[in-house]
C-alpha positions as CSV (number, residue, x, y, z in Angstrom):
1,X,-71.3,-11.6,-60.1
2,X,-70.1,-8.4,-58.6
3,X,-70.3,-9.9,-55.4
4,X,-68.4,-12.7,-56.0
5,X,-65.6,-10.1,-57.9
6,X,-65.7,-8.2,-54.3
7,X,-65.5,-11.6,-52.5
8,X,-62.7,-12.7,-54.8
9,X,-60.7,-9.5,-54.7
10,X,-61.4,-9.5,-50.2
11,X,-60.1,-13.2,-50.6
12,X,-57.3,-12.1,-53.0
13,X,-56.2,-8.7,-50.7
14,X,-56.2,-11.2,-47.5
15,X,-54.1,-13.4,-48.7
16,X,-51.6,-10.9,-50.2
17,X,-51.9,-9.0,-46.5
18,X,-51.0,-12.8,-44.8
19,X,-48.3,-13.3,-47.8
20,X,-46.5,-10.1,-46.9
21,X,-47.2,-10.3,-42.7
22,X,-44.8,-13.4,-43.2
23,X,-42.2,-11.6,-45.6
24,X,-42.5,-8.6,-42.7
25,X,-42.2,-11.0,-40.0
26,X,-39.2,-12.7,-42.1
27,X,-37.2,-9.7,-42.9
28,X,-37.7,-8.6,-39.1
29,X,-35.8,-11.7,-37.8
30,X,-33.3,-11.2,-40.5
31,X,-32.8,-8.0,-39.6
32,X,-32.9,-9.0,-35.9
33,X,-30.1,-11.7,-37.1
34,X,-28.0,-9.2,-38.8
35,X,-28.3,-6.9,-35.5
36,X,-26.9,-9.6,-33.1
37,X,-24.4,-10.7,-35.8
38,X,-22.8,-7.2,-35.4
39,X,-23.4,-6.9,-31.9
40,X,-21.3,-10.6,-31.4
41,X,-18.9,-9.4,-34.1
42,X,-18.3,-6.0,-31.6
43,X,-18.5,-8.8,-28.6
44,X,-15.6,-10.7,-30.0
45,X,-13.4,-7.8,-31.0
46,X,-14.3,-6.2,-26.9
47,X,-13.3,-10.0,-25.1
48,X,-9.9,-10.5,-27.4
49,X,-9.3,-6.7,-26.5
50,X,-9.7,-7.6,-22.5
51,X,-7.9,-10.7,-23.3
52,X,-4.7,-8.6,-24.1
53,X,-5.4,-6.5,-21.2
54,X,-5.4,-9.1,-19.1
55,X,-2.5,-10.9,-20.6
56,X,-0.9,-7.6,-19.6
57,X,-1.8,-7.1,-16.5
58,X,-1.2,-11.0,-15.4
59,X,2.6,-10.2,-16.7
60,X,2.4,-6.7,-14.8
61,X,1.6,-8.9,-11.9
62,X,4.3,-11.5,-12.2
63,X,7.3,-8.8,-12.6
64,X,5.9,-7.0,-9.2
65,X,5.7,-10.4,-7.4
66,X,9.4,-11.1,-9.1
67,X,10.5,-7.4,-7.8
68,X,8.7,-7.3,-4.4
69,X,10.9,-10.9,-4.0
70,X,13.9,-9.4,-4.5
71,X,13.1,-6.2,-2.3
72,X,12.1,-8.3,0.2
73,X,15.2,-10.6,-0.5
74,X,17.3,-7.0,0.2
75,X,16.0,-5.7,3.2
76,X,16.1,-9.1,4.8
77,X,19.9,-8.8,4.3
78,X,20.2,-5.2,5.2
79,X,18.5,-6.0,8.6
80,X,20.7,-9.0,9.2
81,X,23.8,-6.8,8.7
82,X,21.9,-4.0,11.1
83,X,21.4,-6.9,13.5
84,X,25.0,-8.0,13.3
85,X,25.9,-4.4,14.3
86,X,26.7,-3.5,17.8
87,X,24.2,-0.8,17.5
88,X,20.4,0.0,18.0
89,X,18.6,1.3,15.4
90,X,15.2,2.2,15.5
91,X,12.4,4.1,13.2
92,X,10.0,6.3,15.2
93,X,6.5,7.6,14.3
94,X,6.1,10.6,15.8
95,X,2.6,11.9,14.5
96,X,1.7,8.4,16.1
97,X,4.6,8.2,18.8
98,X,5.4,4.7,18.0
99,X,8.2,2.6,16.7
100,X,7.9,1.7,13.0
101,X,10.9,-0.6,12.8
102,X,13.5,-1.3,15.2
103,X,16.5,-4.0,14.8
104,X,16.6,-7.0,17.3
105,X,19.6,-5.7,19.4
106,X,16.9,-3.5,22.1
107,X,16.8,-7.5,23.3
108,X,20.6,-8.5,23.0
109,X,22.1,-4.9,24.5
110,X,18.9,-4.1,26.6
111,X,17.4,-6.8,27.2
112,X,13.8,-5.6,26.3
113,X,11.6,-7.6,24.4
114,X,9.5,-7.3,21.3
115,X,6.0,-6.8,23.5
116,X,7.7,-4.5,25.3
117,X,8.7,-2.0,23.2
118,X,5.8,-2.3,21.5
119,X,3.1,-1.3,24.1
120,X,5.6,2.0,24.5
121,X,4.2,5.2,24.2
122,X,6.8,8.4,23.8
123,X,5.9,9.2,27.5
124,X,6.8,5.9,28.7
125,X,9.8,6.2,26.5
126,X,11.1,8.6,28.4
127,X,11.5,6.0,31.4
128,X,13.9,4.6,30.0
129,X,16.3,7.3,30.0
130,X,18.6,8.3,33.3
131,X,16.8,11.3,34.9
132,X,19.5,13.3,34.5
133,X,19.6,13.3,30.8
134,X,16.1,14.4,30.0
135,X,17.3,17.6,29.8
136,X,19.6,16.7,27.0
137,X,16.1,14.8,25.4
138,X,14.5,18.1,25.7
139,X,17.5,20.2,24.1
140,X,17.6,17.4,21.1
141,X,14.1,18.3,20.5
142,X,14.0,22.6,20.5
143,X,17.1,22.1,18.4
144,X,15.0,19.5,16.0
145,X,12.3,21.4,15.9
146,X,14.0,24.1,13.6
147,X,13.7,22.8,10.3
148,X,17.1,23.1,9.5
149,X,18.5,21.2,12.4
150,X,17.8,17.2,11.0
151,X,20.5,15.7,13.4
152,X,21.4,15.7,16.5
153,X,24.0,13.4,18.6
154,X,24.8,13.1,22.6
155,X,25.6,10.8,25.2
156,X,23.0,9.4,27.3
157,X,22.5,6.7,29.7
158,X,19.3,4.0,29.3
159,X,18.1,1.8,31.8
160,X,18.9,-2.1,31.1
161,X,16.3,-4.6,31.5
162,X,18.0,-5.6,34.9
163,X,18.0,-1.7,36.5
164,X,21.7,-1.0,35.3
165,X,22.4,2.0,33.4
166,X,24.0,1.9,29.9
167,X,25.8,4.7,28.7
168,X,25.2,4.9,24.7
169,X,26.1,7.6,21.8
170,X,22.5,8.9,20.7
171,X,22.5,9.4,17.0
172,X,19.3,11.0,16.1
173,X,18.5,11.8,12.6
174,X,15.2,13.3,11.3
175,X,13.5,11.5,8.3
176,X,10.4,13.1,7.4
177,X,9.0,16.1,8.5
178,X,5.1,17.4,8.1
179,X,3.6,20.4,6.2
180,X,4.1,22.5,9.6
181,X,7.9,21.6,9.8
182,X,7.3,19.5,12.6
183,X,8.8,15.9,12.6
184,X,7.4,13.1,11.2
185,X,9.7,10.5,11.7
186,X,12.9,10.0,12.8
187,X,15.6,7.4,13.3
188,X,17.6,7.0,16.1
189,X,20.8,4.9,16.3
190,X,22.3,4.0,20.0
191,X,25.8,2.8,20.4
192,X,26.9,1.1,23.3
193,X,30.3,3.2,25.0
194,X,30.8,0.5,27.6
């Protein structure tokens, strides 16, 4: 009898230990449930906040495209009026010693093509001007060089596609200038005197 109390109350423990291994493994889902409830509910709240963001930033995108339209509307028209000038105007980088932007009169008043003045160094550059003006190239440049000196203007005389000299008003105005004082840029606008 005692043995069949033990073996009734190891049967009875048993299946109170199974009983409450299910109940354990139960709440343990439900709890698992709960923790990817919250976790979808934090989800949700995160995506419809990226959503706005990006709403945002699709409407921030749309007014730059809008803008850099019309700022590329504008300096199409400014060049056109540049072009329609009787003048050269060029932008020079001289930390590089190239031409950033020039208008298309180079071709109709000197005859020298996009290519060409592109390959140009500053050395070459100075080709282009009569001999006997470097010295008014190399005034123009000690008087730049002083910080407070941004413009300078002269008379000079540029060689023409075909040999011929053109005499031409140099305006030369400095831009930008570097930490050391020294230019940076610098635009230069020729008019024809002939």
């Amino acid at each position: 009898m005692i043995r069949r109390g033990t073996k009734k109350f190891v049967e009875d423990a048993k299946r109170i230990i199974d009983e409450n291994i299910h109940v354990a493994r139960f709440n343990e889902t439900l709890h698992s449930i709960d923790k990817l409830k919250t976790k979808h509910i934090e989800l949700t709240e995160e995506n419809s906040k990226l959503n706005h963001i990006n709403d945002n930033l699709k409407e921030l995108v749309f007014s730059l495209n809008e803008s850099n339209k019309i700022f590329n509307d504008q300096i199409t028209f400014l060049e056109e009026i540049i072009n329609s000038l009787q003048v050269i105007v060029s932008i020079k980088d001289l930390n590089r010693h190239n031409l950033l932007w020039y208008n298309q009169n180079y071709k109709r008043l000197l005859g020298y093509q996009h290519k060409e003045l592109q390959e140009l160094n500053s050395e070459e550059a100075m080709s282009f001007y009569h001999p006997e003006d470097h010295e008014k190239i190399n005034e123009r440049n000690k008087l730049i060089a002083n910080a407070s000196n941004n413009r300078y203007s002269c008379i000079i005389r540029l060689r023409h596609v075909n040999g011929k000299w053109v005499k031409m008003n140099s305006d030369y105005i400095v831009l930008k200038r570097n930490p050391d004082g020294s230019q940076s840029q610098a635009m230069e606008i020729l008019k024809n005197m002939e």
